[in-house]
C-alpha positions as CSV (number, residue, x, y, z in Angstrom):
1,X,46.3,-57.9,60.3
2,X,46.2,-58.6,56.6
3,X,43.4,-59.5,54.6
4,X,43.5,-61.9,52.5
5,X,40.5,-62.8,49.6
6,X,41.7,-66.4,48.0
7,X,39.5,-68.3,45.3
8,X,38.5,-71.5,46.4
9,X,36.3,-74.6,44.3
10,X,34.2,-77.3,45.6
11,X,35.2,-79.4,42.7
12,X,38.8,-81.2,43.7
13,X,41.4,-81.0,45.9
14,X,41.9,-76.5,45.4
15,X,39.1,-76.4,48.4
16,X,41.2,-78.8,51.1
17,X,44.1,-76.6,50.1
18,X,42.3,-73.2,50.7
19,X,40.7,-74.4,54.0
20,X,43.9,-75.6,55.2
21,X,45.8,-72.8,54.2
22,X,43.4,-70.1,56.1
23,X,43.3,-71.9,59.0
24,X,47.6,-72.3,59.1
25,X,47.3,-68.1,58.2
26,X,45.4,-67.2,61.1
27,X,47.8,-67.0,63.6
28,X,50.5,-65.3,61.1
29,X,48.3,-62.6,61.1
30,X,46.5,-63.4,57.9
31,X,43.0,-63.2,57.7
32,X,41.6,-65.2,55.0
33,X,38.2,-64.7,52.9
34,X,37.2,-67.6,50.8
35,X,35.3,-66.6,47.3
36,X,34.0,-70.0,46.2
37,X,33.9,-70.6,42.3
38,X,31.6,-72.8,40.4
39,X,29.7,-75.8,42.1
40,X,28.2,-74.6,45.4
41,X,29.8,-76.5,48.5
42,X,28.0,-79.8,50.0
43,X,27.3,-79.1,53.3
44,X,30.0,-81.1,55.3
45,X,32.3,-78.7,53.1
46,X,30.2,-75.6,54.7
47,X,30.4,-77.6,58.3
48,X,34.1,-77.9,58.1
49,X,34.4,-74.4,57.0
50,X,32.5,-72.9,59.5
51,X,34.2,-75.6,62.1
52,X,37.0,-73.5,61.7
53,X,35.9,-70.5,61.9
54,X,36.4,-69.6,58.2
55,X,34.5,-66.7,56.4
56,X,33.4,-68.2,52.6
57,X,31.3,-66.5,49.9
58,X,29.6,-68.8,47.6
59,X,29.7,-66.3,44.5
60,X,28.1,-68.5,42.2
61,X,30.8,-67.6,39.4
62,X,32.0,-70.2,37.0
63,X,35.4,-71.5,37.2
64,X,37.8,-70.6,34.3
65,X,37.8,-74.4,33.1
66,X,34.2,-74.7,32.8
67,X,33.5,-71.3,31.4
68,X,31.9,-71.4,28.0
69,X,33.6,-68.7,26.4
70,X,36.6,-66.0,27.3
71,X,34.3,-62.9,28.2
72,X,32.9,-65.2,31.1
73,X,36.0,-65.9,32.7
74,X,36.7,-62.0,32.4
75,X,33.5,-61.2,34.2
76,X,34.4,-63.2,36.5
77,X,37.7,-61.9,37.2
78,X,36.1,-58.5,37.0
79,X,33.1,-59.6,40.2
80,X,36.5,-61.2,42.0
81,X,37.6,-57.9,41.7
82,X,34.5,-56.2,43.4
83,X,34.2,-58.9,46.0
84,X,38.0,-58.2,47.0
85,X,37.1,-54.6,47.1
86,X,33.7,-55.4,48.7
87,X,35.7,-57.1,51.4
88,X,38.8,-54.5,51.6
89,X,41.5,-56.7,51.1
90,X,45.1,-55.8,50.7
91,X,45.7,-58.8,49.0
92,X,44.0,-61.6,46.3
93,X,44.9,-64.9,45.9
94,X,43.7,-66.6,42.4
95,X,43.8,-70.4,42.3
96,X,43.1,-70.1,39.2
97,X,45.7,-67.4,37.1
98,X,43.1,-66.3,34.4
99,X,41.3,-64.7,37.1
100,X,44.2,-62.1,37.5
101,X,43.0,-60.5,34.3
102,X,41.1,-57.8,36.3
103,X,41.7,-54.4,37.6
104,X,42.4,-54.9,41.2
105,X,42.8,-52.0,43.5
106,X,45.6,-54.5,45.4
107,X,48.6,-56.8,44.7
108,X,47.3,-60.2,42.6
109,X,48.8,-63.6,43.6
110,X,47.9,-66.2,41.2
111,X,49.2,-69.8,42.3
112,X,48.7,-72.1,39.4
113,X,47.4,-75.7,40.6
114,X,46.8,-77.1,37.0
115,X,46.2,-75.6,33.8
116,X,44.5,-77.0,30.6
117,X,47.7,-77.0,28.6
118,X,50.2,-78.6,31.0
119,X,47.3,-81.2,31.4
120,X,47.5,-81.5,27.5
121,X,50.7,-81.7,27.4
122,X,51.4,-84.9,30.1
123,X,47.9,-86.8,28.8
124,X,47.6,-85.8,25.6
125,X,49.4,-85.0,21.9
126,X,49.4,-82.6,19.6
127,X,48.4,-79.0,19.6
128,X,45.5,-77.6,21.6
129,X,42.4,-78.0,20.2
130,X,40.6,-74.8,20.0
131,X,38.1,-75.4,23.2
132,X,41.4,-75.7,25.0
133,X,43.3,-73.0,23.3
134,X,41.7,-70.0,24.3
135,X,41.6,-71.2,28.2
136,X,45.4,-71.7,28.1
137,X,45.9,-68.3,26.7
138,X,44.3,-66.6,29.6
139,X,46.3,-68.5,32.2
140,X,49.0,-67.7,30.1
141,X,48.2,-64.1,30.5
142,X,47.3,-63.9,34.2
143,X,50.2,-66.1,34.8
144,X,52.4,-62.6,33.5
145,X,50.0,-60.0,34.7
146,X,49.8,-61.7,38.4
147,X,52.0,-59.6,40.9
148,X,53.4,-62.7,41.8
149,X,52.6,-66.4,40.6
150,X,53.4,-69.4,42.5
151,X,53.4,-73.3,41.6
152,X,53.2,-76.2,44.0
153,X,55.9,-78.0,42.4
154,X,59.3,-77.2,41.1
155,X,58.0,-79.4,38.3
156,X,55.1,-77.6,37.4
157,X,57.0,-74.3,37.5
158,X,59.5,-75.5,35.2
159,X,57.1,-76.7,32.8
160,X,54.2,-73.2,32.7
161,X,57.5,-71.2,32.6
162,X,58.1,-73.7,29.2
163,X,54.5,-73.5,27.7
164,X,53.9,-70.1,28.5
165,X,57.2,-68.6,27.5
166,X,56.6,-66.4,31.3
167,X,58.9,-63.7,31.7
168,X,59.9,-65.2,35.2
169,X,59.5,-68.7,36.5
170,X,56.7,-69.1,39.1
171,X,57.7,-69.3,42.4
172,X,57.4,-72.9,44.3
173,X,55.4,-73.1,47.2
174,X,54.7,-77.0,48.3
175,X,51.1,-77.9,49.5
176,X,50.6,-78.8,52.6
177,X,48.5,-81.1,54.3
178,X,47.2,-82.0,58.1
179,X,49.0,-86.0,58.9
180,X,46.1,-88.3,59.8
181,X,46.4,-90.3,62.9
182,X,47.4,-94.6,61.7
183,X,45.8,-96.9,64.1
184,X,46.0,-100.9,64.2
185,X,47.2,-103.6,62.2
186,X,48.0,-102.8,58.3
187,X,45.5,-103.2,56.2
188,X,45.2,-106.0,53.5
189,X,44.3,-103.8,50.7
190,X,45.3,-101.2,48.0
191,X,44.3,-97.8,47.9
192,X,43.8,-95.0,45.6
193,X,41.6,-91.9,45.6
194,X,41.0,-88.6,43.7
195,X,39.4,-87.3,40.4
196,X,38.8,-90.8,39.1
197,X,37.5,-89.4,36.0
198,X,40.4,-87.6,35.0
199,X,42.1,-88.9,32.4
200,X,45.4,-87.2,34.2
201,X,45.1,-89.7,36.8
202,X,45.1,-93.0,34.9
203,X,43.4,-94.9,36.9
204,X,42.6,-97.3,34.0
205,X,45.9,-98.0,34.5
206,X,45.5,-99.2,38.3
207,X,42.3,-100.8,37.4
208,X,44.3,-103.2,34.8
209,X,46.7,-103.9,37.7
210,X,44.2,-104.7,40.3
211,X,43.0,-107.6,37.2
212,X,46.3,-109.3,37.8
213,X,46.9,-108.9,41.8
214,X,45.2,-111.6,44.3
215,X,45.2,-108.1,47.0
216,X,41.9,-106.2,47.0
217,X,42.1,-102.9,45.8
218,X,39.7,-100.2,46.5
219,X,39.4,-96.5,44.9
220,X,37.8,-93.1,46.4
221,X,36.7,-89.9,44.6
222,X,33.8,-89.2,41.4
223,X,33.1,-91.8,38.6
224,X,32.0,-88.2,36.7
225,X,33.4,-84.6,36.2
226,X,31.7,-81.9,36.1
227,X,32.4,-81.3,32.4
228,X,30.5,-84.6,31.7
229,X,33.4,-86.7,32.0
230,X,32.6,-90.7,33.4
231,X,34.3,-93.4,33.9
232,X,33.8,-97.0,35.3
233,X,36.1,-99.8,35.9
234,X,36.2,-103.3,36.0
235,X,38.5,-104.8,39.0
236,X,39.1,-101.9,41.1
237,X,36.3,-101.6,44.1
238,X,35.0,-98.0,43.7
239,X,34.1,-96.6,46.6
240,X,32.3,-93.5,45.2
241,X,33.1,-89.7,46.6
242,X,33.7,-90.4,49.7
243,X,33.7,-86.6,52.6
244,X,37.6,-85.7,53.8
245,X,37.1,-88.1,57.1
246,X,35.7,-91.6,55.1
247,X,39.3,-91.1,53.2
248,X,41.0,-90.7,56.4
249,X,39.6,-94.1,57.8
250,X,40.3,-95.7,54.8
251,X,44.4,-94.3,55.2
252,X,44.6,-94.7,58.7
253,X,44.8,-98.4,58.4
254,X,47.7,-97.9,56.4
255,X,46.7,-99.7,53.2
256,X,49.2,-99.6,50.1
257,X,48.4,-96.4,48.3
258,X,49.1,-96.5,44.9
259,X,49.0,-93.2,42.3
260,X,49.2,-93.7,38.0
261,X,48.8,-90.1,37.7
262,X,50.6,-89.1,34.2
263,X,50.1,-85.5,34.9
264,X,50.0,-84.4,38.9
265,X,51.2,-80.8,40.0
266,X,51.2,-82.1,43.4
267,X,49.1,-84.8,44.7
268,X,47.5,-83.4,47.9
269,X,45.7,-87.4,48.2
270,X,49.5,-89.1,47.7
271,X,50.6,-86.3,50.5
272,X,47.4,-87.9,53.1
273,X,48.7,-91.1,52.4
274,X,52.0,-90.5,53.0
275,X,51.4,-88.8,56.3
276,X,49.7,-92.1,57.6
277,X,52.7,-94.1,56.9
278,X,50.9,-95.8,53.8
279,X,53.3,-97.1,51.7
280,X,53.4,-95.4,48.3
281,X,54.1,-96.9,44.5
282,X,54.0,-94.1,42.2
283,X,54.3,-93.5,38.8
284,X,57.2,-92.3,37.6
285,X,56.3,-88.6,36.7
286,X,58.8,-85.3,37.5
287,X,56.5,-84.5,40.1
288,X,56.6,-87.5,42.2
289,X,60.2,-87.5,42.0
290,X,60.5,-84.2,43.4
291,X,58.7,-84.5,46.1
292,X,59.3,-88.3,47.2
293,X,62.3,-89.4,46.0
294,X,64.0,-92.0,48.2
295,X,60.1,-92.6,50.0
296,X,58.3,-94.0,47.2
297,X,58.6,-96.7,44.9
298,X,58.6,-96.0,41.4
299,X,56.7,-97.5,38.2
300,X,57.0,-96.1,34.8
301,X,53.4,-94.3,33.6
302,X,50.8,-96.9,32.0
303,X,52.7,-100.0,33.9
304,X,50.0,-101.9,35.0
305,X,52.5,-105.2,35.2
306,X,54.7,-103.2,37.3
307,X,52.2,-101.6,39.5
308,X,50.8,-104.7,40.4
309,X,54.2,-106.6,41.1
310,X,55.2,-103.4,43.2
311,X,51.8,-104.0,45.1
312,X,52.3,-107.4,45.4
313,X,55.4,-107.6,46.7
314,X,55.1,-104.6,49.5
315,X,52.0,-107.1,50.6
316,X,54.3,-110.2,50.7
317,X,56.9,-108.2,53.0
318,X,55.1,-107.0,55.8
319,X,58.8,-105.5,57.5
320,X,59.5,-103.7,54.1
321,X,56.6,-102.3,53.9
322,X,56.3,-100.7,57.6
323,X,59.8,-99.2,56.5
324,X,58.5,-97.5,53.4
325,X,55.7,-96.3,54.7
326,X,57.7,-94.9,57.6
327,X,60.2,-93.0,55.0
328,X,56.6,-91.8,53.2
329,X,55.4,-90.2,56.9
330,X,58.8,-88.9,57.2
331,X,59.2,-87.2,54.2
332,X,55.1,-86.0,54.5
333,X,56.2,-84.2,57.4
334,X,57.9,-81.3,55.4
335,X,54.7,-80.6,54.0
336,X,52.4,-79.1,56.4
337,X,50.0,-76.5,56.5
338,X,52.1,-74.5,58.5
339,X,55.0,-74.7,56.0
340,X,52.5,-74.1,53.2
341,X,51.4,-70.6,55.1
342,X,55.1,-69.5,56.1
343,X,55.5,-69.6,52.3
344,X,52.3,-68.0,51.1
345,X,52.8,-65.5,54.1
346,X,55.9,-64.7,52.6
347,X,54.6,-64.1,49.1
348,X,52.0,-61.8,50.2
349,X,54.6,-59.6,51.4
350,X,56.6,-60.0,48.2
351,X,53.7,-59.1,46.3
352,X,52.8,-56.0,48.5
353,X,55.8,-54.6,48.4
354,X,56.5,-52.7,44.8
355,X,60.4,-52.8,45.1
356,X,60.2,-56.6,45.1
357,X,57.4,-57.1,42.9
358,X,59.5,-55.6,40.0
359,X,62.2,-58.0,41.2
360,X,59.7,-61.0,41.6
């Protein structure tokens, strides 16, 4: 049996991943420890956890992107460190690479979900400002110290190896994600959810398309970030934060599901939608392309014409649209949890073993 301390946050879609992900390990012989990071869980996050039969620690400890400073994402790194001895595990997985910047008595595995600098560099222009800056540099640095670091997209690889000048390009492990169950008739409405604060997302532009379509269009996540962030729309019907089943009832009736993102490293919410047979109309971002190519349509970033003709006309062809979202649950169905572990499983091996960690 190996054990196995991952990081985990309450905050986005990092804690579906790490739930999912310990529970596919289990029968590899993997067993997983979760160290939560920053907000403390609600409590149908601690029901689900404990549902399946998952060990977490709430530390308490801030995440690295709402640290205030560099020393306190060191101290934290340096209590992960502790906690990993604490818990005597042969190997750590970071979701979040500055936390590799400790002394760890075992092999480091930092998977990079997001950083502040790729985020900058899809959203934003310009260098870094300095409240940035520093945060980059130490994903930067845990990125090369890691034993092994791993992205979630081919894309997102490509582009840390670019910002970060790494001496190797991250390995690519895709998410993975259980398939929810459609039932009944389509549904006559447009879907989104996620982070709807983040300005990665773009929902602004969805909500400027939803102003020109005659199809209802409804959206599910936070109106407000933890780092103060808010937003609030004027066409699209928020549905507020809404727990991991309320989004499954809203995809299981196989609405259209619609994604702006201009910076995604993965899109674990396109990924549920895509497992119900929702149709998908993406923007047109490396990412997406990687990973649903041929089972998506496609609308260039900021669009909101073309999102809401895309919309439109999926609703208006009721045969079309069954067959893309078919080719969406098709394609979902490379990226399972299962998948997901076999791929970690085999990282944590690469990482343990010296020979190939000086190869990795």
């Amino acid at each position: 049996m190996t054990r196995l301390l991952m990081t985990a946050d309450a905050v986005g879609g990092v804690w579906q991943y790490a739930l999912e992900l310990a529970a596919a390990l289990s029968p590899m012989g993997v067993e997983a420890h979760l160290a939560v990071l920053g907000p403390a869980l609600s409590s149908a996050q601690r029901d689900r956890a404990a549902a399946l039969g998952i060990d977490v620690t709430e530390t308490g400890l801030p995440l690295d992107w709402l640290a205030r400073h560099a020393g306190e994402v060191r101290r934290t790194a340096d209590a992960l460190a502790r906690i990993a001895a604490l818990h005597g595990a042969d190997v750590v997985q970071v979701n979040q690479p500055a936390f590799a910047l400790a002394d760890y008595a075992m092999p480091v595995v930092a998977v990079a979900h997001s950083c502040v600098a790729s985020w900058w560099d899809a959203v934003e222009h310009g260098p870094l400002p300095a409240d940035l800056a520093w945060q980059a540099a130490l994903t930067g640095d845990g990125l090369a110290r890691s034993d092994v670091s791993v992205c979630p997209s081919a894309a997102l690889a490509d582009t840390l190896a670019r910002l970060y000048a790494l001496p190797r390009r991250p390995h690519v492990v895709h998410n993975g994600r259980s398939a929810i169950t459609a039932s009944g008739e389509m549904a006559g409405f447009a879907f989104t959810a996620g982070r709807l604060w983040d300005r990665g997302k773009d929902v602004a532009t969805l909500d400027r398309a939803a102003a020109r379509m005659s199809l209802p269009f409804k959206a599910a996540g936070p109106l407000a970030g933890p780092n103060g962030e808010q937003v609030a729309f004027a066409h699209l019907h928020t549905l507020g934060a809404l727990s991991d089943e309320g989004v499954a009832g809203q995809l299981s009736s196989r609405p259209i599901f619609a994604s702006a993102a201009r910076y995604e490293p993965f899109g674990l919410a396109v990924l549920e939608a895509a497992s119900a047979g929702c149709a998908l109309v993406l923007s047109d971002i490396p990412t997406f392309r990687e990973l649903w190519d041929g089972a998506a349509r496609f609308v260039a970033a900021g669009d909101d014409a073309g999102f809401a003709l895309a919309i439109e006309a999926l609703a208006a062809d009721p045969v079309g649209r069954h067959e893309a979202g078919e080719r969406a649950r098709v394609r979902a169905a490379r990226y399972t949890p299962a998948a997901n572990a076999r791929g970690m499983a085999a990282i944590y091996a690469r990482a343990a073993a010296p020979e190939k960690r000086a190869a990795a």
